[in-house]
C-alpha positions as CSV (number, residue, x, y, z in Angstrom):
1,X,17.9,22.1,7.3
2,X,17.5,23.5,3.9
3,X,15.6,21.4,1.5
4,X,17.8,20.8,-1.0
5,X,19.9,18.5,2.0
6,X,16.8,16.8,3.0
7,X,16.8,13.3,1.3
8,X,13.2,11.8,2.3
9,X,11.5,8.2,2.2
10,X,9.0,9.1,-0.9
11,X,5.7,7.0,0.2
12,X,3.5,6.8,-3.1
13,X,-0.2,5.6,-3.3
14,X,-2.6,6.6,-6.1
15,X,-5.1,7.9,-3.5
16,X,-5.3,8.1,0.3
17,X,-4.8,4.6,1.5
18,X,-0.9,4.6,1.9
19,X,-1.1,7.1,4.1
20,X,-2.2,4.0,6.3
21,X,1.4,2.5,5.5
22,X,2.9,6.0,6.2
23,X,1.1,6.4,9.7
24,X,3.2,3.2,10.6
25,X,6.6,4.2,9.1
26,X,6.0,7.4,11.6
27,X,5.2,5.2,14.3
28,X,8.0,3.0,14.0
29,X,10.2,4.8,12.7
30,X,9.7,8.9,13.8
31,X,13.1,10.1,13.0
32,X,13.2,10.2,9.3
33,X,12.1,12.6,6.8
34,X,9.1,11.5,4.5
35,X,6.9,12.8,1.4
36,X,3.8,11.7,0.2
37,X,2.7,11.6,-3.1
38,X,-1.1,10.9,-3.8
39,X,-1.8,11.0,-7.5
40,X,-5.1,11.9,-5.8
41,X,-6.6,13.6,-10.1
42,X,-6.2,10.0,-11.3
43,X,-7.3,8.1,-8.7
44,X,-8.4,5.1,-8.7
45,X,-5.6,3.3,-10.3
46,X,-7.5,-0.2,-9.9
47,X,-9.8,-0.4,-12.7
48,X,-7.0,0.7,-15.5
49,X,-4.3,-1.2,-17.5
50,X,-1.3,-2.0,-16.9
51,X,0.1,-0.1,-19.3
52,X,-1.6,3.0,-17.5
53,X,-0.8,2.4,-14.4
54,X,2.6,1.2,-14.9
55,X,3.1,5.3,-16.5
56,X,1.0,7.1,-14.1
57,X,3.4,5.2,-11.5
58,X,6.8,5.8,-13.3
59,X,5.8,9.5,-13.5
60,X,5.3,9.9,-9.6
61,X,8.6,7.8,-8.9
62,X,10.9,10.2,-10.8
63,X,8.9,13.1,-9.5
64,X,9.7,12.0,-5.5
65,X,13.3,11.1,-6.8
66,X,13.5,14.9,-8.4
67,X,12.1,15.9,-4.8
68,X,15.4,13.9,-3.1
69,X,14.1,10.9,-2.2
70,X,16.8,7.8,-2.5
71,X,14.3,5.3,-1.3
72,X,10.7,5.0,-2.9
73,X,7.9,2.6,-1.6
74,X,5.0,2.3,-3.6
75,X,2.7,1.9,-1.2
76,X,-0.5,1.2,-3.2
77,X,-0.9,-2.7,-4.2
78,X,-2.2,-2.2,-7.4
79,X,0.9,-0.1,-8.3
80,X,3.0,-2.9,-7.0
81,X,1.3,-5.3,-8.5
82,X,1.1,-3.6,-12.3
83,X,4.1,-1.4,-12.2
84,X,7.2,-2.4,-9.6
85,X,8.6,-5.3,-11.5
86,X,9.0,-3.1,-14.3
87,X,10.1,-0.3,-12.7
88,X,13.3,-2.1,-11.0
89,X,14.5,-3.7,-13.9
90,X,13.5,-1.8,-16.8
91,X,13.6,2.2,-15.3
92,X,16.2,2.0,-12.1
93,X,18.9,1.1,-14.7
94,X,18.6,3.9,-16.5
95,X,17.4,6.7,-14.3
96,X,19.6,5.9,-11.4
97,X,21.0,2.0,-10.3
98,X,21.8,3.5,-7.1
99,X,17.8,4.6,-6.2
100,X,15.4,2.2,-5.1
101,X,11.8,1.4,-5.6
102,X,9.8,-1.4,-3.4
103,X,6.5,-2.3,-3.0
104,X,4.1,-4.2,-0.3
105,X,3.2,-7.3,-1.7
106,X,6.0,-8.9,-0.9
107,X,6.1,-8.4,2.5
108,X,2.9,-9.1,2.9
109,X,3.5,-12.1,1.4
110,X,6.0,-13.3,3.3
111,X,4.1,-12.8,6.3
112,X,1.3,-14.9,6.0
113,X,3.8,-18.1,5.7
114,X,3.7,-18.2,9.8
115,X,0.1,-17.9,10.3
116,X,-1.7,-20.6,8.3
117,X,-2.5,-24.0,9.9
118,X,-4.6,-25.2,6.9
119,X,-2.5,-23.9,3.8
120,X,-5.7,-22.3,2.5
121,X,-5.1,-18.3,2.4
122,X,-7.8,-15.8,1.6
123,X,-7.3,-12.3,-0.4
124,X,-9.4,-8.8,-0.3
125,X,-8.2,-6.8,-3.0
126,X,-9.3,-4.0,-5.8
127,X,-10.6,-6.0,-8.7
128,X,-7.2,-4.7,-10.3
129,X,-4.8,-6.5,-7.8
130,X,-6.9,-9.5,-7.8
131,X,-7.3,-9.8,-11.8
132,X,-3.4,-9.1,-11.7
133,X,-2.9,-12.4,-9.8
134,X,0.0,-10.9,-8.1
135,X,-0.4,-12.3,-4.2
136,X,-1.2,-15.7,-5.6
137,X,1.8,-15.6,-7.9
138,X,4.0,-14.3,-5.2
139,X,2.4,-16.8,-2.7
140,X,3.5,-19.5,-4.8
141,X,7.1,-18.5,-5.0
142,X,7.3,-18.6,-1.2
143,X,4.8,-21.2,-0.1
144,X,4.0,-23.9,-3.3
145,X,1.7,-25.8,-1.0
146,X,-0.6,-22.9,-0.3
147,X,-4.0,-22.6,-1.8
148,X,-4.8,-18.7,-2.4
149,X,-8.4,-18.0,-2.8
150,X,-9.3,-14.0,-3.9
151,X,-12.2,-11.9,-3.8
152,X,-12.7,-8.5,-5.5
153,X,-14.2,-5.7,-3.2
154,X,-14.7,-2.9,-5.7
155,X,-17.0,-1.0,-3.5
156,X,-14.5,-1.2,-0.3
157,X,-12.3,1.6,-1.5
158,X,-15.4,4.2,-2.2
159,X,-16.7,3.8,1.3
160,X,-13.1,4.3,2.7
161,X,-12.6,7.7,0.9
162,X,-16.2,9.0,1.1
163,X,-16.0,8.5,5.0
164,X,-18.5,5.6,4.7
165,X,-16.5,2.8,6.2
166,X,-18.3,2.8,9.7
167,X,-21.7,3.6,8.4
168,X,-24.2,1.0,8.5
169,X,-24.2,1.1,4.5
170,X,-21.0,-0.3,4.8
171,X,-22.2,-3.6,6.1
172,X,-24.2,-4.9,3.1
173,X,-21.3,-4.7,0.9
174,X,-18.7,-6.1,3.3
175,X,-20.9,-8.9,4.3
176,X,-21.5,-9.5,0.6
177,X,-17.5,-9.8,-0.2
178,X,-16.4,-11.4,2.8
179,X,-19.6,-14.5,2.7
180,X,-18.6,-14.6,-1.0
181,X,-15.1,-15.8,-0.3
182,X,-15.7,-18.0,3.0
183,X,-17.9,-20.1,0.0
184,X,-14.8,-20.7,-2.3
185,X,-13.3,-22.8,0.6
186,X,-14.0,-23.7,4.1
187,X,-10.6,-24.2,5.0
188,X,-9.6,-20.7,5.0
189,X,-7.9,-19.8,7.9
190,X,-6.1,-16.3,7.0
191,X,-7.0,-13.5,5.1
192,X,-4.6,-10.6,3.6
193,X,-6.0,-7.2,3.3
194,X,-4.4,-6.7,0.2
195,X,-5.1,-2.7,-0.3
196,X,-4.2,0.1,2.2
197,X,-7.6,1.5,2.4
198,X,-9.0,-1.7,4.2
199,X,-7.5,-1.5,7.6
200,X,-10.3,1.0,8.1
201,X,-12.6,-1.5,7.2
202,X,-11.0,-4.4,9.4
203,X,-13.4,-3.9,12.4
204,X,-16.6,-4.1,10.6
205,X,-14.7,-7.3,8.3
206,X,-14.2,-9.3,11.8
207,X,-18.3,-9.2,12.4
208,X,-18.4,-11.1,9.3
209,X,-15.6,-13.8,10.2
210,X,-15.1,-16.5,12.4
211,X,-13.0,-15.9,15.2
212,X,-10.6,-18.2,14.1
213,X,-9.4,-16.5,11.2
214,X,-6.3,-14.7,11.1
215,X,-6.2,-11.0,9.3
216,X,-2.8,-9.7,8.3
217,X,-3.6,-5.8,7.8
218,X,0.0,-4.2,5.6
219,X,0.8,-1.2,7.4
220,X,2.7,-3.1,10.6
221,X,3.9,-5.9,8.0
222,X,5.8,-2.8,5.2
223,X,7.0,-1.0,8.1
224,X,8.6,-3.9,10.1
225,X,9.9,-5.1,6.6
226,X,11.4,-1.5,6.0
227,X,13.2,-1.1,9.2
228,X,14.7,-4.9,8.4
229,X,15.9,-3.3,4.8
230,X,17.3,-0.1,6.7
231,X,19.1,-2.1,9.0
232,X,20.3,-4.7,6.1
233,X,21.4,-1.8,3.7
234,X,23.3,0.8,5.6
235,X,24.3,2.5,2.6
236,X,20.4,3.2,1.5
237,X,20.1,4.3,4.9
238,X,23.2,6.7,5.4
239,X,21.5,8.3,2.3
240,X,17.6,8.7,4.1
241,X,17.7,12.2,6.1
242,X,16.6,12.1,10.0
243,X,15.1,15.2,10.8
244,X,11.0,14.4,11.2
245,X,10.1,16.2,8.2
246,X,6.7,14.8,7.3
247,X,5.6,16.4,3.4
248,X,2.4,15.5,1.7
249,X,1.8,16.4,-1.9
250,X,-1.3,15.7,-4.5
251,X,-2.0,16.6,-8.1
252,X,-5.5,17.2,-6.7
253,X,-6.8,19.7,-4.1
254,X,-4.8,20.6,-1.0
255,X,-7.9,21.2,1.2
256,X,-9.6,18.7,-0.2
257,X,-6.2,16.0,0.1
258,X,-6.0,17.5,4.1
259,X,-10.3,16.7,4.7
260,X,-9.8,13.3,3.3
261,X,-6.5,12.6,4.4
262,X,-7.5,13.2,8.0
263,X,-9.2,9.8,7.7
264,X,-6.2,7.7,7.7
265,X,-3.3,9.7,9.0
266,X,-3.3,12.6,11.6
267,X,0.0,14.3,10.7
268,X,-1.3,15.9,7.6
269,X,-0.3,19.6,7.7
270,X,2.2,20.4,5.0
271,X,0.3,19.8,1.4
272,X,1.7,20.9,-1.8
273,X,-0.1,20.5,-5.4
274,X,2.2,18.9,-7.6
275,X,2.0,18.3,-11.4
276,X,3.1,14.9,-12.7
C-alpha cells in the first residue's frame, strides 16, 4: 500500500508519554494504521500558556491531518486540557468539519463515575492540567456530587523520561506527592493518573496508598473509549486504513526519540523528523 492511500489514527503527545495510550490502541486494536507525533523540541507543554500550547497543538493536528490522518487523538492531558475545546469548535470548521480531534480527559472522566464509594476523587497531574482545572470541571458535568481533590507532580514527568521512574530517587518525590494529597481528604477512595507518563510510575505510587484505593491508569480507559467511537461512527471508521502500519515522528532527534521511546512503547522502529 502506497502511502498516499494510507489514512492513519494520528496519536499526538508533546513528549513520550502517549506512546503509553498508543501501546494500548496496538493492543486492542492491531489492525489499524497509526502515526505518532511527539513535539519532542518543545516538550514539556505543562508549564506554558494556553495560548502556547493551544498553537504548538493546532500546528501538530494539521501536520498529522496533511500526513492522512482522518481521526486525531491528542493524547497528552495538558493538550486536551488547554487546546481540544478550541480546536473542535474554532479550527475543525474551518480546516475540515469532516476530521476529528479528541482527547483523554473525557474518558477518563467518565470512568471514574463506577469506581467511587465515597464520592471523594483524587487527581495526579502536571501542574498545567491541574492549574487548568479541567478533570474537576469535567467531573462536575458528569458526577455534581463528586468532590475532586488535585495534586501537582511536577517532578513525575522528569523521572519518567530520564529513565528514573524505578530508581530509588523516585521514591522521595512520589511519597511527597501522593502523602500531600491523602492530607486534603481522607475519604479519597480513587485516584486518576491524569498524564500518560504515570502508568510507569503506578507501581512505585501503590507503595504509598492504601490498598483500598482504586487507580484508574488512561491508556486501557482511551482505547476502550476509541474502539466504542469506531464502532459508534462507522463512517470515521470506513475512513481509518487497516494495514498495521505503525509511524512515529518527532521534531527532535530520531535516535534519541527511538532511546527514549523504548521506555514506553516497544514498536518503535519507523522514526521520521518532522518540522512543525
Amino acid at each position: 500500500m502506497s502511502s498516499k492511500k494510507i489514512h492513519p489514527i494520528g496519536v499526538f503527545d508533546s513528549g513520550y508519554g502517549g506512546l503509553t495510550v498508543l501501546k494500548e490502541f496496538i493492543r486492542l486494536m492491531p489492525e489499524y494504521d497509526y502515526y505518532y507525533l511527539g513535539d519532542n523540541a518543545r516538550a514539556p507543554y505543562g508549564p506554558r500558556s494556553f495560548e502556547t500550547v493551544y498553537q504548538y497543538t493546532l500546528e501538530a493536528v494539521k501536520k498529522l491531518f496533511d500526513l492522512g490522518c482522518h481521526l486525531v487523538i491528542l493524547a497528552c492531558n495538558t493538550a486536551s486540557a488547554k487546546a481540544l475545546r478550541t480546536i473542535q469548535q474554532k479550527d475543525l470548521p474551518k480546516i475540515d468539519p469532516y476530521r476529528r480531534v479528541l482527547g483523554v480527559i473525557r474518558p477518563s472522566v467518565e470512568a471514574i463515575g463506577t469506581h467511587s464509594n465515597t464520592a471523594s476523587i483524587g487527581v495526579f497531574g502536571t501542574r498545567g492540567t491541574v492549574v487548568s482545572k479541567s478533570y474537576p470541571l469535567e467531573i462536575k458535568k458528569l458526577y455534581p456530587e463528586l468532590n475532586v481533590f488535585q495534586e501537582a507532580c511536577p517532578m513525575w514527568v522528569p523521572l519518567v523520561e530520564n529513565n528514573e521512574y524505578d530508581k530509588e530517587g523516585a521514591d522521595y518525590f512520589i511519597e511527597k506527592n501522593t502523602k500531600s494529597l491523602l492530607q486534603k481528604s481522607n475519604d479519597i477512595d480513587t485516584i486518576i493518573l491524569a498524564c500518560t507518563h504515570y502508568p510507569l510510575l503506578e507501581n512505585k505510587i501503590k507503595k504509598y496508598l492504601p490498598e483500598s484505593i482504586h487507580l484508574i491508569s488512561q491508556g486501557k480507559i482511551v482505547a476502550e473509549s476509541l474502539k466504542d467511537y469506531l464502532r459508534r461512527h462507522p463512517e470515521m471508521d470506513t475512513k481509518c486504513t487497516k494495514s498495521s502500519n505503525y509511524k512515529f515522528f518527532t521534531t527532535d532527534s530520531p535516535e534519541v526519540f527511538k532511546e527514549h521511546g523504548s521506555i514506553f512503547c516497544d514498536k518503535i522502529d519507523d522514526v521520521e523528523h518532522i518540522t512543525l
